[in-house]
C-alpha positions in Angstrom: 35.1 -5.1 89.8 32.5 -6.6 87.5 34.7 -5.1 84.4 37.2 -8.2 85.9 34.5 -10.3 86.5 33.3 -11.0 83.3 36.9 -10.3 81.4 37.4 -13.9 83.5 33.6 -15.4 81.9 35.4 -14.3 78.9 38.7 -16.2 79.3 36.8 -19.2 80.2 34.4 -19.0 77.7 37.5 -18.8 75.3 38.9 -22.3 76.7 35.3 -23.6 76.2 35.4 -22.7 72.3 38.8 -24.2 72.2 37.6 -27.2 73.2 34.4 -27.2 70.7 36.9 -26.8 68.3 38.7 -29.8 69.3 35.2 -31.7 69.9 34.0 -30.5 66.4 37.1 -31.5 64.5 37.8 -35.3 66.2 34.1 -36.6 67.4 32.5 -37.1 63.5 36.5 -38.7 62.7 35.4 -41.0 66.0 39.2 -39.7 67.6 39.6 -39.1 71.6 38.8 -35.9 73.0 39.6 -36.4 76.2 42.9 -38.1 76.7 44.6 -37.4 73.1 46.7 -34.2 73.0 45.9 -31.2 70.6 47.8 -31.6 67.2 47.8 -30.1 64.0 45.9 -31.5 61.8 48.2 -30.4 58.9 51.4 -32.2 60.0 50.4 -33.9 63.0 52.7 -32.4 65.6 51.9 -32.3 69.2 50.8 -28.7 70.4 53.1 -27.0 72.9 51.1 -25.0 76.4 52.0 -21.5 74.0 50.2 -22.7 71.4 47.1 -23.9 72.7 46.8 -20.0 74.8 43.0 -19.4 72.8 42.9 -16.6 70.5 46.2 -15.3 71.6 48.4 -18.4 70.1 46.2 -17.8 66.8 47.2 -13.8 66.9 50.9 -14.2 67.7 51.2 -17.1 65.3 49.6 -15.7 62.7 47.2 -17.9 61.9 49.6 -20.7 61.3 51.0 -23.7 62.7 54.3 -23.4 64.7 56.0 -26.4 63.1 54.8 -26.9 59.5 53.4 -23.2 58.5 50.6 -24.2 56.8 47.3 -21.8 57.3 44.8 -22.7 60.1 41.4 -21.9 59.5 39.8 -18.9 61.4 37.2 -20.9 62.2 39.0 -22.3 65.5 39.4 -18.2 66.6 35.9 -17.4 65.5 34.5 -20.3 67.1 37.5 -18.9 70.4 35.7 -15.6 70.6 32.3 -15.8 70.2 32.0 -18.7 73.0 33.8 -16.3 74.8 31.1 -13.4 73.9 28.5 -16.1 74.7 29.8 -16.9 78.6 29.8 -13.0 79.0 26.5 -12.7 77.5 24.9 -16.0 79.3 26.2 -13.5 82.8 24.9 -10.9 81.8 21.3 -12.7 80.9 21.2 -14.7 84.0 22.3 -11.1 86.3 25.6 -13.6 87.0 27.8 -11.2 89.0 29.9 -10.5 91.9 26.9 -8.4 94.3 24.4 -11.7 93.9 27.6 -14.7 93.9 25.7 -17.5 95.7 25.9 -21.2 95.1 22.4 -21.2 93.7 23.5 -19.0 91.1 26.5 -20.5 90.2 25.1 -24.2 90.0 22.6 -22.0 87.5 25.3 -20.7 85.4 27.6 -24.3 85.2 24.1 -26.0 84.3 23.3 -23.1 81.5 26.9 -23.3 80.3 27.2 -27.2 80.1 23.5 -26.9 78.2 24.9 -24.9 75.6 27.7 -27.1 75.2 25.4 -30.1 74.9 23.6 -27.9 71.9 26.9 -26.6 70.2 28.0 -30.6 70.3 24.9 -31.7 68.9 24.1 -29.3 66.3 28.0 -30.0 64.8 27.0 -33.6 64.7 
């Protein structure tokens, strides 16, 4: 049950890194990263829900945009997997499973994930 437990960390932690790959890209260009909708940053075209599925869209695409096929750096699925890697890892540090689930140890885990967020953030800027 813990095998599914953190397969989930490492789905979320995936979403996380696509989002520092979004924050990375737009926050030193001064763009929205909130409100604005992924686009590519070759041709500009709006992302579609497939291809914003992190590391998955990147696999079955290739490694290139859906509209304009030009290359996207492997930086964005580097950057997918090893924030997934780090969510797993963070649960495994912090004993974060399904046996000792408690809201002290979830407010613990948000707080140590939003931390490293903060750091990842910084150290891009």
């Amino acid at each position: 049950m813990n095998l599914f437990f953190y397969l989930l960390l490492f789905m979320i932690g995936t979403l996380f890194g696509s989002f520092y790959t979004l924050a990375v890209y737009r926050i030193p260009k001064r763009q929205d990263i909130i409100h604005t909708h992924s686009y590519c940053p070759n041709c500009n075209h709006k992302l579609g829900f497939l291809d914003l599925i992190p590391i998955l869209s990147y696999l079955f695409l290739k490694g290139k945009c859906r509209y304009c096929k030009q290359k996207i750096r492997p930086r964005y699925l580097i950057l997918e997997i090893l924030s997934g890697i780090l969510f797993v890892w963070i649960g495994l540090l912090t004993e974060f499973n399904l046996e000792n689930l408690n809201p002290t140890m979830i407010a613990q885990y948000c707080f140590l994930i939003l931390y490293v967020t903060f750091i990842i953030l910084i150290c891009r800027n």
